[in-house]
py3Dmol code that shows the C-alpha trace and the ligand (Angstrom):
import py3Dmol

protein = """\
ATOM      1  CA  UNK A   1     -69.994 187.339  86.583  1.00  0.00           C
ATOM      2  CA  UNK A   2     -70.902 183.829  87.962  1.00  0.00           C
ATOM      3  CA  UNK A   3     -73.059 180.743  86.966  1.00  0.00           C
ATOM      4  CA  UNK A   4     -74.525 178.950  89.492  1.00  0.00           C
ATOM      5  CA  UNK A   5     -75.649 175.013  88.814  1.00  0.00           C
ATOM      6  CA  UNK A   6     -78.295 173.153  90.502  1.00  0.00           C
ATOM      7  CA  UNK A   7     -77.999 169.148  90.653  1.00  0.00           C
ATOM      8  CA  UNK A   8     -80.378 166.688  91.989  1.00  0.00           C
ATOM      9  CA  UNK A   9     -79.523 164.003  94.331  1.00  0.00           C
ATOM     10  CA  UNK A  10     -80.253 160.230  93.344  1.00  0.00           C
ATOM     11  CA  UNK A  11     -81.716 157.200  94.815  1.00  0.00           C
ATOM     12  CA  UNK A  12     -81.527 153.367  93.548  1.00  0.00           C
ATOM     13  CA  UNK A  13     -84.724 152.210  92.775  1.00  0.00           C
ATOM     14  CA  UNK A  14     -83.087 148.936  91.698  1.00  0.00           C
ATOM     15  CA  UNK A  15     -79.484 148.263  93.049  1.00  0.00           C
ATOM     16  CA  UNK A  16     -78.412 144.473  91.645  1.00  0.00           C
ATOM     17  CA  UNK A  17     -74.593 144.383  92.266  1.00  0.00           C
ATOM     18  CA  UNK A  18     -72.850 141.265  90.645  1.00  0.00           C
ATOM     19  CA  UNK A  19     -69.619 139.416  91.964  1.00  0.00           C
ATOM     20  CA  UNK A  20     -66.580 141.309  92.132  1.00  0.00           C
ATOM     21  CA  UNK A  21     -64.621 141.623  89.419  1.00  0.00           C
ATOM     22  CA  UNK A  22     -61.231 140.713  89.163  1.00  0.00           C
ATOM     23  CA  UNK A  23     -60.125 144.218  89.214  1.00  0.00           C
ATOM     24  CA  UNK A  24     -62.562 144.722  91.928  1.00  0.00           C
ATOM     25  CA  UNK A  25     -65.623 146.684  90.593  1.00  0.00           C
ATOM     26  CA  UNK A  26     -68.873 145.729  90.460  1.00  0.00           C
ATOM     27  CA  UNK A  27     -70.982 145.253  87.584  1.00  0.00           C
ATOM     28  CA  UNK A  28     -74.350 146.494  88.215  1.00  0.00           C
ATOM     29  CA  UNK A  29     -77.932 146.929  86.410  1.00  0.00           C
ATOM     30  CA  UNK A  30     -78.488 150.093  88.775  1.00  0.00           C
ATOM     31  CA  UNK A  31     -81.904 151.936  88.082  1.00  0.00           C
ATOM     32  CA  UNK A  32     -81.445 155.467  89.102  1.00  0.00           C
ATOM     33  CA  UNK A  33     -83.854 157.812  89.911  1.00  0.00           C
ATOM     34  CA  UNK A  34     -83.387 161.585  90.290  1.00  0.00           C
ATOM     35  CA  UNK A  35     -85.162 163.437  93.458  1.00  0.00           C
ATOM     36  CA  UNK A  36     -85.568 166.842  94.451  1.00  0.00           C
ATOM     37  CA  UNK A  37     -82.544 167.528  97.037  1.00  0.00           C
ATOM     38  CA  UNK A  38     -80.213 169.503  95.154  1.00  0.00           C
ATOM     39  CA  UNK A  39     -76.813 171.360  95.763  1.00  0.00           C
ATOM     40  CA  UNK A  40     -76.017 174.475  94.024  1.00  0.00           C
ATOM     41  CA  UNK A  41     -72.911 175.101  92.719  1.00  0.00           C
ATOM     42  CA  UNK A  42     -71.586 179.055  91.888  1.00  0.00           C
ATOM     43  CA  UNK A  43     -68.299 179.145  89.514  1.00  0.00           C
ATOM     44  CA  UNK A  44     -66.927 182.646  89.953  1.00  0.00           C
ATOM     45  CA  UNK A  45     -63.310 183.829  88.305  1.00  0.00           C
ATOM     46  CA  UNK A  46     -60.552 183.252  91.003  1.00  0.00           C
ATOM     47  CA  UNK A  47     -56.731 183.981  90.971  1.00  0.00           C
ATOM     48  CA  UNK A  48     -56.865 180.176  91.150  1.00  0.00           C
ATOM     49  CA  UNK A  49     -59.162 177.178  91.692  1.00  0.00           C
ATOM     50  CA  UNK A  50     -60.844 177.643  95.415  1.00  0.00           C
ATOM     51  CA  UNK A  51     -63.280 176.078  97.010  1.00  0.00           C
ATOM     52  CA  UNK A  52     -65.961 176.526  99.421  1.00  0.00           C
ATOM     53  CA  UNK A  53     -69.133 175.011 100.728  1.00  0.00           C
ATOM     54  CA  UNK A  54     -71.962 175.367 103.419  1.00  0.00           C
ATOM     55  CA  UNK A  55     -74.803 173.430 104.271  1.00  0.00           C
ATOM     56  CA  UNK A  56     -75.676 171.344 107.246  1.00  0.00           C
ATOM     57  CA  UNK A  57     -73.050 168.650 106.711  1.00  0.00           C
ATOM     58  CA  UNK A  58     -70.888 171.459 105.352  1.00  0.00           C
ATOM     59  CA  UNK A  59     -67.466 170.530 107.334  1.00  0.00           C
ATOM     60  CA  UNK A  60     -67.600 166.662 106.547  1.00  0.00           C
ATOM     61  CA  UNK A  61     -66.638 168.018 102.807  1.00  0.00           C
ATOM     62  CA  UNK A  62     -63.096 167.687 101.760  1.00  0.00           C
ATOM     63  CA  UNK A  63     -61.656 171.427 100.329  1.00  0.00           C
ATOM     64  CA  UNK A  64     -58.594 169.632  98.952  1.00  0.00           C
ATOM     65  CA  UNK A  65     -57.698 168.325  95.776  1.00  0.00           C
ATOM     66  CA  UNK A  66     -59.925 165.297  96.744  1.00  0.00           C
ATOM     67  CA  UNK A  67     -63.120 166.934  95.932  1.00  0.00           C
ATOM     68  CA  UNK A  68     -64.830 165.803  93.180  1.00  0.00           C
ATOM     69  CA  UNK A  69     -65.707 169.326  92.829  1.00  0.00           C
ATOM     70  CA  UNK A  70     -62.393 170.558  91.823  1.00  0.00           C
ATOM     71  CA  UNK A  71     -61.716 167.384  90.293  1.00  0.00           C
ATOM     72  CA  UNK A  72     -64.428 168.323  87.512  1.00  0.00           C
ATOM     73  CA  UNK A  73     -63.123 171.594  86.872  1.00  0.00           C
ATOM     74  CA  UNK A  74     -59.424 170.581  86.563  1.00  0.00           C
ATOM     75  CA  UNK A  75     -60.576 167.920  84.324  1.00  0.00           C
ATOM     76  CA  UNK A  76     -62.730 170.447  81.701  1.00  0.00           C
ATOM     77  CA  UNK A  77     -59.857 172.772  82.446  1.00  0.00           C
ATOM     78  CA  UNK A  78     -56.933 169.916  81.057  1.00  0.00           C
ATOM     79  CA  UNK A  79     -58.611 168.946  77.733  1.00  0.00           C
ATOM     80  CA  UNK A  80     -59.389 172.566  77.137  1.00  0.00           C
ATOM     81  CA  UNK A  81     -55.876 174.064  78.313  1.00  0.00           C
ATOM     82  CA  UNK A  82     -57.343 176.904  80.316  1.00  0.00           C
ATOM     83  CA  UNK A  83     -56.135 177.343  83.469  1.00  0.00           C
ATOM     84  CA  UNK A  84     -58.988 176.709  86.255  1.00  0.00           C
ATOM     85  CA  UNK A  85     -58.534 180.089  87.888  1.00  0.00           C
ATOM     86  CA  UNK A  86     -62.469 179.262  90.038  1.00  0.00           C
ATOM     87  CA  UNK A  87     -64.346 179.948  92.908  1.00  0.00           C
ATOM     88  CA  UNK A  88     -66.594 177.191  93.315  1.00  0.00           C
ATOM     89  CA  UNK A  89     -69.072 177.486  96.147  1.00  0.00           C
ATOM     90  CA  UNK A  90     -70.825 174.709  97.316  1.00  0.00           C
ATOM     91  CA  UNK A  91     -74.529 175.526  98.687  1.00  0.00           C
ATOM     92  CA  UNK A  92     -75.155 171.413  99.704  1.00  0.00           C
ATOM     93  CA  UNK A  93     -78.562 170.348 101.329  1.00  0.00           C
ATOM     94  CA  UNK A  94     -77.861 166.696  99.939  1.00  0.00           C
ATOM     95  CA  UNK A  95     -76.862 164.637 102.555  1.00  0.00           C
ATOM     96  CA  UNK A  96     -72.884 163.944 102.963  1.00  0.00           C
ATOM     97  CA  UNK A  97     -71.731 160.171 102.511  1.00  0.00           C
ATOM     98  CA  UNK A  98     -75.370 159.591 102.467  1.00  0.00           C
ATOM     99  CA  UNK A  99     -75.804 157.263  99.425  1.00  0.00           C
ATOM    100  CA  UNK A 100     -77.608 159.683  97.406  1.00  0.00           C
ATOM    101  CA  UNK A 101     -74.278 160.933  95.575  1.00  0.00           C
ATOM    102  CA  UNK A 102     -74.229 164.090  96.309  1.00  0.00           C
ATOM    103  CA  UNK A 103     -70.433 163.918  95.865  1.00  0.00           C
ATOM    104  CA  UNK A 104     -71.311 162.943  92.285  1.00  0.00           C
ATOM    105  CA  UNK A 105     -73.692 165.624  91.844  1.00  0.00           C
ATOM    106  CA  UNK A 106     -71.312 168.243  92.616  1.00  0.00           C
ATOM    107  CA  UNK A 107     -68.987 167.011  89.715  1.00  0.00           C
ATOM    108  CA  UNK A 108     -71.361 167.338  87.334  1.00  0.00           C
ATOM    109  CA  UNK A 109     -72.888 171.080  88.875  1.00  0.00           C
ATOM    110  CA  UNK A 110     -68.978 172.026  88.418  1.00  0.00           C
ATOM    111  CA  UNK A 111     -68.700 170.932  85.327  1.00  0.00           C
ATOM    112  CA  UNK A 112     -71.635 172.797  83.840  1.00  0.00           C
ATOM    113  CA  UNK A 113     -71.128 175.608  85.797  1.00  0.00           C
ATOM    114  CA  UNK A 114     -67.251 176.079  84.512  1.00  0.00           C
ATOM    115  CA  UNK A 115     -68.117 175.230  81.061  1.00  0.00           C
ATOM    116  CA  UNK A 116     -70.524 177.896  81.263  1.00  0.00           C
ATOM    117  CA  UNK A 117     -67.958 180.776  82.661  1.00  0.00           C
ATOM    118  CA  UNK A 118     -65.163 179.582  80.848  1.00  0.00           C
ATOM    119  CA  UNK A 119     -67.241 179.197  77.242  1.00  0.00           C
ATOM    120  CA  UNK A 120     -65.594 175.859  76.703  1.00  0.00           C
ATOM    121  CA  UNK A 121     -69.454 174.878  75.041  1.00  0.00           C
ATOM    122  CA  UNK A 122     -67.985 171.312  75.259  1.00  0.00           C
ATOM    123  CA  UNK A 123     -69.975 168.756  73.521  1.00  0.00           C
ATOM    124  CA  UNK A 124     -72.780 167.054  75.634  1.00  0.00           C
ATOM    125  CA  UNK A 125     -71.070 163.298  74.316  1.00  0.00           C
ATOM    126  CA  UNK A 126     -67.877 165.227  75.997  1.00  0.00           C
ATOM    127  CA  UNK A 127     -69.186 166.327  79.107  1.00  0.00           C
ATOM    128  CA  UNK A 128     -70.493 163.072  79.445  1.00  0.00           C
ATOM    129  CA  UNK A 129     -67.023 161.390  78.715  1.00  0.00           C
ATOM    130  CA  UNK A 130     -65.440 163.895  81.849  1.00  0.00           C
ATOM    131  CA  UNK A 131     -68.110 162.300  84.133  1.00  0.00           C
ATOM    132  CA  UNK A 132     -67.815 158.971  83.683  1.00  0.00           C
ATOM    133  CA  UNK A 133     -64.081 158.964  84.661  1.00  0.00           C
ATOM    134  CA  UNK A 134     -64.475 161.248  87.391  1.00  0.00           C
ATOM    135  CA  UNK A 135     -67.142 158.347  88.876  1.00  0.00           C
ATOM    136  CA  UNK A 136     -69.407 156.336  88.246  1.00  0.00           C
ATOM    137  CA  UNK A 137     -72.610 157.753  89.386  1.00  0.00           C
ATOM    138  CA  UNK A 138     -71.601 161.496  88.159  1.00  0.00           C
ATOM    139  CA  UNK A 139     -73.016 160.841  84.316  1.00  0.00           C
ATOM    140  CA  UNK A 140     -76.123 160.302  85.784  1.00  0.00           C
ATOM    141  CA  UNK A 141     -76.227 163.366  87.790  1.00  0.00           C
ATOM    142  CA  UNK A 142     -75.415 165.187  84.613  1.00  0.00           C
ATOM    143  CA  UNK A 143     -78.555 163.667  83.280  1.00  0.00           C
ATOM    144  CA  UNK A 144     -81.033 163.213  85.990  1.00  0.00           C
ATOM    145  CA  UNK A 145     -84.605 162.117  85.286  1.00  0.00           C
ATOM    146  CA  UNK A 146     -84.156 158.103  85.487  1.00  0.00           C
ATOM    147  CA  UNK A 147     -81.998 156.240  84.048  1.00  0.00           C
ATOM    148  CA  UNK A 148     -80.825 152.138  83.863  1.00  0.00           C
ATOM    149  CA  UNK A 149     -76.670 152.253  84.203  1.00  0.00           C
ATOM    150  CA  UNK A 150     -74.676 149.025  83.147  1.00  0.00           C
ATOM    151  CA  UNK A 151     -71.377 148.171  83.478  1.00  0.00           C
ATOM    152  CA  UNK A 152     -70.202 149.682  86.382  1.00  0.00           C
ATOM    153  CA  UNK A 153     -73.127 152.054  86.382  1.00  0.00           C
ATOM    154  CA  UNK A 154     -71.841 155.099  83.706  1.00  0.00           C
ATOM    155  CA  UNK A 155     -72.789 153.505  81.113  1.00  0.00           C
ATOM    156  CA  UNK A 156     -77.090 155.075  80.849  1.00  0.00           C
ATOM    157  CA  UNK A 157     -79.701 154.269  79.007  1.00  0.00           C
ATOM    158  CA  UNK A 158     -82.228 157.281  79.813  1.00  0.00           C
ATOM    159  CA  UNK A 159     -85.805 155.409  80.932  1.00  0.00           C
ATOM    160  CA  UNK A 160     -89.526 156.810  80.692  1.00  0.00           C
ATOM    161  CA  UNK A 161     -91.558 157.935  83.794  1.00  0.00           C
ATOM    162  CA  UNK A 162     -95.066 158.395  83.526  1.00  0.00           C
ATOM    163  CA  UNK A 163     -95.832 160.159  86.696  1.00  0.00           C
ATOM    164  CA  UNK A 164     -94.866 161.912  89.702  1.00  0.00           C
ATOM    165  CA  UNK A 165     -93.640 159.692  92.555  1.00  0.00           C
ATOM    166  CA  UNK A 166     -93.616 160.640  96.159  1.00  0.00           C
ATOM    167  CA  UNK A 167     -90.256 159.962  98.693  1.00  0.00           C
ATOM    168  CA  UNK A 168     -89.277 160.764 101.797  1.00  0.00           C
ATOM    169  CA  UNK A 169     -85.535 160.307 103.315  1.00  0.00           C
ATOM    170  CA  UNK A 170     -84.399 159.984 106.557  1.00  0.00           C
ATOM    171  CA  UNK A 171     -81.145 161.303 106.882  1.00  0.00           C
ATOM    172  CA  UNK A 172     -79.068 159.010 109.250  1.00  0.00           C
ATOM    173  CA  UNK A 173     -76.477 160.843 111.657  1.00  0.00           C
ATOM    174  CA  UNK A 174     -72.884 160.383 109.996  1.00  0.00           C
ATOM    175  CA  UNK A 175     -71.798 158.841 106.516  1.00  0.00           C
ATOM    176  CA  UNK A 176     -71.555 155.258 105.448  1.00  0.00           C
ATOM    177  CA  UNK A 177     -68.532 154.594 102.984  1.00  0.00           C
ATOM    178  CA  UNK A 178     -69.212 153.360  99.818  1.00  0.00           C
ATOM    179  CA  UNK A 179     -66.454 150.955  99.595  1.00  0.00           C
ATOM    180  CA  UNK A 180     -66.698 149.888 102.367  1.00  0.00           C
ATOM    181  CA  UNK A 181     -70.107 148.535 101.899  1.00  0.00           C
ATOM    182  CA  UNK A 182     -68.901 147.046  99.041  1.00  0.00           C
ATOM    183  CA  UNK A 183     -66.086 145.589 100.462  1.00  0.00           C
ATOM    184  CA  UNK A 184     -68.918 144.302 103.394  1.00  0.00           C
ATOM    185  CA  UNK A 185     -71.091 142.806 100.264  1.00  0.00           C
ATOM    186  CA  UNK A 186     -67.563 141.045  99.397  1.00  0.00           C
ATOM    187  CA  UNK A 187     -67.483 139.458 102.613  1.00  0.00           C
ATOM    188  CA  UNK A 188     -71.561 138.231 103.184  1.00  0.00           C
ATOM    189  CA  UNK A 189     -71.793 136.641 100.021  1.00  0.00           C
ATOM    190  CA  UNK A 190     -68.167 135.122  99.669  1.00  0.00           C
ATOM    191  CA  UNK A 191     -68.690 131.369  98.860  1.00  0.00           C
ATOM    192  CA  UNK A 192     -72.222 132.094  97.218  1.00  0.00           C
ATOM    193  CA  UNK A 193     -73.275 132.238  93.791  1.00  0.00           C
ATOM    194  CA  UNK A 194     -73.968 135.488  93.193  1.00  0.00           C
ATOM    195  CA  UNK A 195     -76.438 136.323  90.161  1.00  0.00           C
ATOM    196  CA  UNK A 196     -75.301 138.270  86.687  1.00  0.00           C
ATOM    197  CA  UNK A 197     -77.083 141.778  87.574  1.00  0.00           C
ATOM    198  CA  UNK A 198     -80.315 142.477  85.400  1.00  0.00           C
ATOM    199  CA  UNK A 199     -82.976 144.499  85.661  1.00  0.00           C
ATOM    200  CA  UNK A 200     -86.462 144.166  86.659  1.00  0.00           C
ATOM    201  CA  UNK A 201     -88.898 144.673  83.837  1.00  0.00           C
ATOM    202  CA  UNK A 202     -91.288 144.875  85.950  1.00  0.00           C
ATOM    203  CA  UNK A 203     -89.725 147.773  88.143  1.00  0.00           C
ATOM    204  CA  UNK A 204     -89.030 149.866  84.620  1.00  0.00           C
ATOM    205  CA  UNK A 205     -92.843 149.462  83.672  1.00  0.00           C
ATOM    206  CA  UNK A 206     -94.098 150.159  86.761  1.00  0.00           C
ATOM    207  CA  UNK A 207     -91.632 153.472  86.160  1.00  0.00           C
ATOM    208  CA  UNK A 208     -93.258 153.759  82.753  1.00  0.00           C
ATOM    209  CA  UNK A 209     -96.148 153.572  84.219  1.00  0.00           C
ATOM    210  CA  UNK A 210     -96.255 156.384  86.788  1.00  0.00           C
ATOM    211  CA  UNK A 211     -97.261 153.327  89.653  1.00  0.00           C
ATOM    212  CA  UNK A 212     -95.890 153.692  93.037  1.00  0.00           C
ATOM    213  CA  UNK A 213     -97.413 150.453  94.025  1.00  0.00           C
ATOM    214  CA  UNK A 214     -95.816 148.716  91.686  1.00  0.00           C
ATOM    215  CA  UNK A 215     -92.887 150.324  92.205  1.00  0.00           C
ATOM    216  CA  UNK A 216     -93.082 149.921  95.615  1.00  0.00           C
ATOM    217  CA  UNK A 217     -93.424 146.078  95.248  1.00  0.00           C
ATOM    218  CA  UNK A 218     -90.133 145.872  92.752  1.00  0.00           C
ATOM    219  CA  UNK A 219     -87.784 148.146  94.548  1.00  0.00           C
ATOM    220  CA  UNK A 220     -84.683 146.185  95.365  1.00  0.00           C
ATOM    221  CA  UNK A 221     -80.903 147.276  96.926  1.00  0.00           C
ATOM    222  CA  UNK A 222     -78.654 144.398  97.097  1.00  0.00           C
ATOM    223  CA  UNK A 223     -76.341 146.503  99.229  1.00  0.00           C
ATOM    224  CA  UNK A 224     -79.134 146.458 101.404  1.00  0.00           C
ATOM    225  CA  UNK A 225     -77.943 143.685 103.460  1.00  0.00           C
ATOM    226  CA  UNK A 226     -74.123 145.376 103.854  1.00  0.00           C
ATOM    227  CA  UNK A 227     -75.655 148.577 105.310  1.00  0.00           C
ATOM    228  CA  UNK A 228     -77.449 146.944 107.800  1.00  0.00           C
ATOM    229  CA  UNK A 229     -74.891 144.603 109.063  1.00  0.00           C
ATOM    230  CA  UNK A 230     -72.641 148.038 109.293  1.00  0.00           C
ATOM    231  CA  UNK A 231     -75.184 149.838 111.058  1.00  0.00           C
ATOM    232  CA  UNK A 232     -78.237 147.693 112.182  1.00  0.00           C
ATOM    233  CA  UNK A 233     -79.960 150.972 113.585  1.00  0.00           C
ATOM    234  CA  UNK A 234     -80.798 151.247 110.343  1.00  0.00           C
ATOM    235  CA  UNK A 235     -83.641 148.491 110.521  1.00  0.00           C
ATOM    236  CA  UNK A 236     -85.248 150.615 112.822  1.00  0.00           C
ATOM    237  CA  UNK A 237     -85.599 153.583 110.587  1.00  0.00           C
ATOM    238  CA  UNK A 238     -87.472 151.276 107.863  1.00  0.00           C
ATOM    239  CA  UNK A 239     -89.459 149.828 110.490  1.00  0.00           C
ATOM    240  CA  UNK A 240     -90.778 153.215 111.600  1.00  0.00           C
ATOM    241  CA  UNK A 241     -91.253 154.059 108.204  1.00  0.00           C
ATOM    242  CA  UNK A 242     -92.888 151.119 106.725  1.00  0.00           C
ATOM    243  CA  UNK A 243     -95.068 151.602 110.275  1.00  0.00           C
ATOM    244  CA  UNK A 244     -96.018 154.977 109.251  1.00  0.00           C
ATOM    245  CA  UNK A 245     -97.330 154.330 105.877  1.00  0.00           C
ATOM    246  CA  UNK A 246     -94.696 154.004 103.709  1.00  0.00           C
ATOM    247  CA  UNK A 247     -95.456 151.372 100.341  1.00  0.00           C
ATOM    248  CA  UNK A 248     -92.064 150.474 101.069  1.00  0.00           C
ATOM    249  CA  UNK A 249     -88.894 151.019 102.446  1.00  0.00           C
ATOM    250  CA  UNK A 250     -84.975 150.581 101.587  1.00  0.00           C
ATOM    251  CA  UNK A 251     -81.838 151.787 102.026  1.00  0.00           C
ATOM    252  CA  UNK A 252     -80.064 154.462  99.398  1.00  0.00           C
ATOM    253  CA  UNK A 253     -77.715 153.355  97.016  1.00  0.00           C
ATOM    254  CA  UNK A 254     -75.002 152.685 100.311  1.00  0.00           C
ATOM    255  CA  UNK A 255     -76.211 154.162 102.557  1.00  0.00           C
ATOM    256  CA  UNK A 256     -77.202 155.483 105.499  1.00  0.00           C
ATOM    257  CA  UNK A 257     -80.055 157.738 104.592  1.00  0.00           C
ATOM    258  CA  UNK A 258     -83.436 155.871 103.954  1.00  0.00           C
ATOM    259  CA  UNK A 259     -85.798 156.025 101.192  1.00  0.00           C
ATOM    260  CA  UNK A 260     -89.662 155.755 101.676  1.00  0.00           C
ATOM    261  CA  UNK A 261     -92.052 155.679  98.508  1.00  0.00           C
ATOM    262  CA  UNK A 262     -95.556 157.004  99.385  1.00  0.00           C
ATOM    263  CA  UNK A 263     -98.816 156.625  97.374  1.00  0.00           C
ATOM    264  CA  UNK A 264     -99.323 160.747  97.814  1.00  0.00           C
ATOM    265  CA  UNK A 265     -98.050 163.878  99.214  1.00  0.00           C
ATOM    266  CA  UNK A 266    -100.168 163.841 102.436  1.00  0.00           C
ATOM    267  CA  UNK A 267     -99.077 160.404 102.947  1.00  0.00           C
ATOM    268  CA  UNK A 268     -95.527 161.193 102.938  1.00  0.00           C
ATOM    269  CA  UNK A 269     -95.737 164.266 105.079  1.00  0.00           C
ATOM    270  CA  UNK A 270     -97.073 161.758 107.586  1.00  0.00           C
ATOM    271  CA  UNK A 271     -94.493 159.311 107.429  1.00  0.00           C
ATOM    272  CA  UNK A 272     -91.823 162.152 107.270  1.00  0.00           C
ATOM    273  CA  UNK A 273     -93.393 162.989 110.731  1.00  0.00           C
ATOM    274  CA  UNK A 274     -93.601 160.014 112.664  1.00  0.00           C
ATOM    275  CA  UNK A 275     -89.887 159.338 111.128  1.00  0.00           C
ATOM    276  CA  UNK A 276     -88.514 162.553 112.618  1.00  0.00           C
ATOM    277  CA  UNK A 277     -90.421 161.269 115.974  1.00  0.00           C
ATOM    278  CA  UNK A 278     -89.384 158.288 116.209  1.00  0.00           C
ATOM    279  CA  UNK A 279     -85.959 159.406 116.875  1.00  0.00           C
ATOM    280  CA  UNK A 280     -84.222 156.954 114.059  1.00  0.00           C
ATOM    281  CA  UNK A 281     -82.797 159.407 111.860  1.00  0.00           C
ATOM    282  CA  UNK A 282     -81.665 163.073 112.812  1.00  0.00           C
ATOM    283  CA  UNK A 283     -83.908 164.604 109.757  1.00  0.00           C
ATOM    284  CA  UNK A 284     -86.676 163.268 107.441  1.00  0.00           C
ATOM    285  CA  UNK A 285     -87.293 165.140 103.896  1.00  0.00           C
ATOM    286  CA  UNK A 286     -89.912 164.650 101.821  1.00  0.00           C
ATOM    287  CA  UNK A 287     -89.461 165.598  97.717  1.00  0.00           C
ATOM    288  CA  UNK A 288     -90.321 164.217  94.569  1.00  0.00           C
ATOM    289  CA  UNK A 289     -89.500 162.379  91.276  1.00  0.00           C
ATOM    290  CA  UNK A 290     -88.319 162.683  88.875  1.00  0.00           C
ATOM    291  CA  UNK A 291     -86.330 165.444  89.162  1.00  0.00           C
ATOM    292  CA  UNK A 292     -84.141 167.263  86.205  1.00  0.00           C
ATOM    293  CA  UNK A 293     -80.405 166.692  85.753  1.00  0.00           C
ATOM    294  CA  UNK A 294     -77.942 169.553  85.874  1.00  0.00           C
ATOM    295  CA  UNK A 295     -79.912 173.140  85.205  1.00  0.00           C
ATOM    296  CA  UNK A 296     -78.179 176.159  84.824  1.00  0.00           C
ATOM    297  CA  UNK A 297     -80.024 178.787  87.311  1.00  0.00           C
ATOM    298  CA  UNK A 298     -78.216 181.913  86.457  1.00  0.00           C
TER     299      UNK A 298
END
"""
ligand_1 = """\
31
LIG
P -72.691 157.598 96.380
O -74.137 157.521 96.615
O -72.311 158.082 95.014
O -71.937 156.384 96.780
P -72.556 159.205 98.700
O -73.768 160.034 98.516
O -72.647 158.048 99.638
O -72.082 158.735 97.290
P -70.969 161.560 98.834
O -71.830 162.563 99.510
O -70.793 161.653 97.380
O -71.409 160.085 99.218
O -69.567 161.612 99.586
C -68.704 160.505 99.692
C -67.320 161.008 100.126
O -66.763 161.719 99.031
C -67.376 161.989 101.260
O -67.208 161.342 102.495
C -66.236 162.939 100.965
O -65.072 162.558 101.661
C -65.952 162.784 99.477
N -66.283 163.966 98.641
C -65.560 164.432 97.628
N -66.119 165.482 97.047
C -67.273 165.718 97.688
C -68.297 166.679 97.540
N -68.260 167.632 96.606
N -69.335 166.609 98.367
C -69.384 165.638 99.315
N -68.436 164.727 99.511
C -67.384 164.748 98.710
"""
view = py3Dmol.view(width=600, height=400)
view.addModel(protein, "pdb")
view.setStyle({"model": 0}, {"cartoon": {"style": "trace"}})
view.addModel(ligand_1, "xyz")
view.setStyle({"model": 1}, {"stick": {}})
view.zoomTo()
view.show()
């Protein structure tokens, strides 16, 4: 017997980071968005936790202790006291270290998919709980749809979307970090007065709304500027994007994969074409939103 998860990918259609706190988060107002990418992950019974993945990026993913994999099902298996005797296999086509937390998503395929075997039936509020200390962005992937996080992000308000939007990423070659970008927004604005983080109203109506032009015109990353001082290549990719016949362009959460919002599929098959010849990016995907959270498959 096995149950096998399937978890969305993310993208920040509104990223406002605020000053560093003194214990060195962030607080944001971070307006996620779930897109169809997705890993799968399988729990099968195991003589003891194991882990495996494939996928393009496949060995760029820890099999240690350090994924956020195992984390998850150590975690449900601790405040249940069953031992986490798993096989989880990763199938990943979300990008690695790609700023789409795929990481993230993982955590909270794992979790579902080990509550399932195990018949823990933990508590939504509880499952939720588990996510938000395994990381910030991993209640979200629990919940997909869209959703405005506060605080340093896990704490979600779900939000309305009245329509289908249209993306397309370009997948950069390598990972970006995430600290590190944060630690590179630490450094540009040093000395500035950086804003209390709030979000747009009118980014969540256009959202509401179902309007990619408005969307387009109120999408905002303030790591923006940190990705593209660690890899200015990156300015390229938007270029050729925005060239293309994108409504807009802007990095992913950290980084380095690109997000293009299109008025319509045909558009964004276009602009995933002239992205992929352009030579910017290794690979250019196109998908749509919003996309469901964690869904059981089998
Ligand atoms: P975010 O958008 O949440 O900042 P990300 O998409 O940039 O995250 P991830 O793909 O989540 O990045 O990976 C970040 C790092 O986390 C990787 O470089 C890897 O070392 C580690 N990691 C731990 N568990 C996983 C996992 N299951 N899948 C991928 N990376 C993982």
């Amino acid at each position: 017997m096995s149950v096998t998860v399937r978890v969305p990918a993310k993208v920040n259609v509104q990223l406002a980071v605020g000053a560093a706190r003194p214990d060195g988060f962030h607080d944001l107002a971070n307006v996620f968005l779930a897109v169809g990418l997705y890993d799968e992950v399988t729990a099968a019974p195991a003589a003891s936790l194991r882990l495996t993945c494939a996928g393009p990026d496949a060995d760029q993913v820890p099999l240690d202790e350090s994924n956020l994999a195992a984390r998850a099902a150590r975690a449900l298996a601790g405040r249940y006291g069953v031992e986490p005797a798993v096989h989880l296999h990763l199938a990943k086509d979300i990008p690695v270290a790609g700023g789409m937390a795929g990481g993230s998503a993982d955590a909270a395929g794992a979790l579902v998919a080990c509550d399932a075997l195990w018949g823990t039936h933990a508590p939504r509020e509880e499952l939720l709980e588990i996510c938000a200390e395994l990381g910030s962005d991993v209640p979200f992937s629990l919940v997909g749809g869209a959703a405005l996080g506060t605080g340093r992000g896990e704490r979600l308000r779900p939000l309305e979307v009245g329509g289908t939007f249209h993306w397309v990423f370009a997948v950069a070659d390598g990972g970006l970090s995430t600290p590190a970008v944060y630690r590179e927004f630490d450094r540009l604005t040093e000395g500035t007065d950086v804003p209390e983080p709030v979000a747009s109203d009118a980014l969540l109506s256009a959202l509401a709304k179902g309007d990619a032009t408005a969307l387009a015109a109120a999408l905002t990353n303030d790591l923006q500027p940190a990705a593209l001082s660690l890899r200015p290549a990156l300015a390229d990719t938007l270029a050729a994007g925005r060239g293309a016949g994108a409504l807009a362009a802007l990095v992913s959460g950290s980084g380095p994969t690109t997000a293009f919002l299109a008025p319509d599929a045909e558009t964004a098959t276009r602009v995933a074409r002239s992205l992929t010849a352009s030579g910017t990016c290794r690979t250019a995907r196109t998908t749509t939103a919003p996309a469901p959270g964690a869904t059981v498959l089998s």
